[in-house]
N, C-alpha and C positions, 0 to 999 in steps of 0.2 A: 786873855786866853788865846790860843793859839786858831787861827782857823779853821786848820784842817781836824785839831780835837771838837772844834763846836760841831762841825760838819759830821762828823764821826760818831758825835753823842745822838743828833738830829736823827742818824741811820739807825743808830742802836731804838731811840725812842718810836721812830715809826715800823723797826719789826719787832716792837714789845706790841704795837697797837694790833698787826695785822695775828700775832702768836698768842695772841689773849682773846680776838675774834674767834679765832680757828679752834681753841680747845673750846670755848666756849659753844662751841656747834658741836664738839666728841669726838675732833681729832686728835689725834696721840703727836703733840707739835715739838719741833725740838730747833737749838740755834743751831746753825755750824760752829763748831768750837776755832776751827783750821784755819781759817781766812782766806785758803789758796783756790778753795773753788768759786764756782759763780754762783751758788746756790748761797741764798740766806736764811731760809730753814727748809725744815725736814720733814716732810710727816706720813707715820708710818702707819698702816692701816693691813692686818692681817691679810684680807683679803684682795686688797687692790698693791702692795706693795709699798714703794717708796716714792713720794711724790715731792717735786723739788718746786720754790718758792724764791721769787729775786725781786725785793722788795726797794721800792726808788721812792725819796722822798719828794713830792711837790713841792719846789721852793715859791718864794713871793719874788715880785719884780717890783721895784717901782717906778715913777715916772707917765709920760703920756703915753697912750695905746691907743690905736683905731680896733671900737670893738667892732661885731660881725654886721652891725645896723649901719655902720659908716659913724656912730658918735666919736666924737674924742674924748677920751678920761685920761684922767690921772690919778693916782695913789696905789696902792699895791693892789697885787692880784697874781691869783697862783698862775706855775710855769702848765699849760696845760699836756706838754710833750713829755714822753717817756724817753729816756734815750735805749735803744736796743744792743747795746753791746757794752763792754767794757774797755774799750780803745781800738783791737783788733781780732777782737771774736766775739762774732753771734750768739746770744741766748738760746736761739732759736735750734743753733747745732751743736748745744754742749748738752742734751736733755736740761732744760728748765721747762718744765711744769708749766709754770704759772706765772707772771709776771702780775705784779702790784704798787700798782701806785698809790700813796699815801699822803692827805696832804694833813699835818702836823697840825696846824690850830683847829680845824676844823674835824681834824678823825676822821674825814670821809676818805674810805675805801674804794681803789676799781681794780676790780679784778680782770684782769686775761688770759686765757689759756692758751696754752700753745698753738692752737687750731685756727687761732683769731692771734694773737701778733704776730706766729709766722711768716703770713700773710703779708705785713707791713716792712717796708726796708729795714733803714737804719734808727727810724725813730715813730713811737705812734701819739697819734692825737687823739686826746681824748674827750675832745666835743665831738669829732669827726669817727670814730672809733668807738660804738656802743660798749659798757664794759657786761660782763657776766655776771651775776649773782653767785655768787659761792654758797653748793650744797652742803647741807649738813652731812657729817658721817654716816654711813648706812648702816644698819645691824651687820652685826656682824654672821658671814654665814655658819660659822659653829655652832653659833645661841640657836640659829633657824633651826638648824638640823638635827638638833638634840632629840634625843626621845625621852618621853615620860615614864619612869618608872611605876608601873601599876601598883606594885606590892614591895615595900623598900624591906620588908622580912625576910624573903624570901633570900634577900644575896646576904643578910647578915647570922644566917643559920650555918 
C-alpha cells in the first residue's frame, strides 16, 4: 500500500478517536468534508458557536533514545511533539480551536487550546506542555431559560 494512503487512513483513524470522544461528552461533532482548510472537525454548539479542531497523529519511532533520566533505550516510542503548522501557516492564526494530539495504539488524547499552543513557536512538547481536559457540552441556554407552563389548557382552548 502506498504510504502516503497508510499515513492518511492513520489521520482519518485518529479524528474518528478524537469525534467519538467529543459526541460522546454532547458535542454536535462533524468531519471537514473540504480538505482545503486547516480544521479537521467541527463542532457546533448553539450557544458558543463554531469551534475548530486540528487533530495530529503521534507516530512511534524506533531505535536508541536518551530518555529524560539520561538512560539509553531502544524500541519504539511515540513522537512526543506536535508540529504547529502546515508547512507555511500557523494554526495559531487561521482560528483553530484546539489542537489534538492523538497517539493511535494507545487512544490517549491531549488536548490544547489555543490559549496554550499559541504560546508555543513552531512545534509543542508534550511532556513539557501540560495538556487540558476537554469539557463536556454545557446545557444548552434555551433548555435554561424555558419556562414552565402552569396550566397546558388554558393555550389549548
Amino acid at each position: 500500500m502506498n504510504p502516503r494512503n497508510v499515513k492518511q487512513l492513520k489521520g482519518n483513524e485518529c479524528e474518528d478517536i478524537v469525534l467519538s470522544h467529543l459526541t460522546g461528552q454532547g458535542w454536535n461533532a462533524f468531519t471537514a468534508q473540504h480538505g482545503k482548510g486547516m480544521a479537521d472537525l467541527i463542532v457546533y454548539h448553539e450557544d458558543l458557536g463554531c469551534i475548530t479542531y486540528q487533530v495530529k497523529t503521534l507516530t512511534r519511532q524506533g531505535g536508541k533514545h536518551i530518555s529524560g533520566n539520561g538512560i539509553v533505550m531502544e524500541g519504539e516510542r511515540p513522537r512526543i511533539v506536535l508540529k504547529l503548522t502546515d508547512g507555511k501557516r500557523y494554526y495559531r492564526d487561521n482560528n483553530i480551536d484546539w489542537m489534538v494530539g492523538v497517539d493511535p495504539i494507545t487512544r490517549n488524547m491531549y488536548f490544547y487550546p489555543h490559549d496554550v499552543y499559541s504560546k508555543c513557536s513552531t512545534r509543542l512538547t508534550i511532556d513539557k506542555v501540560k495538556p487540558t481536559e476537554h469539557l463536556e457540552a454545557p446545557e444548552l441556554q434555551c433548555f435554561k431559560d424555558k419556562r414552565e407552563i402552569p396550566d397546558l389548557n388554558e393555550f389549548l382552548d
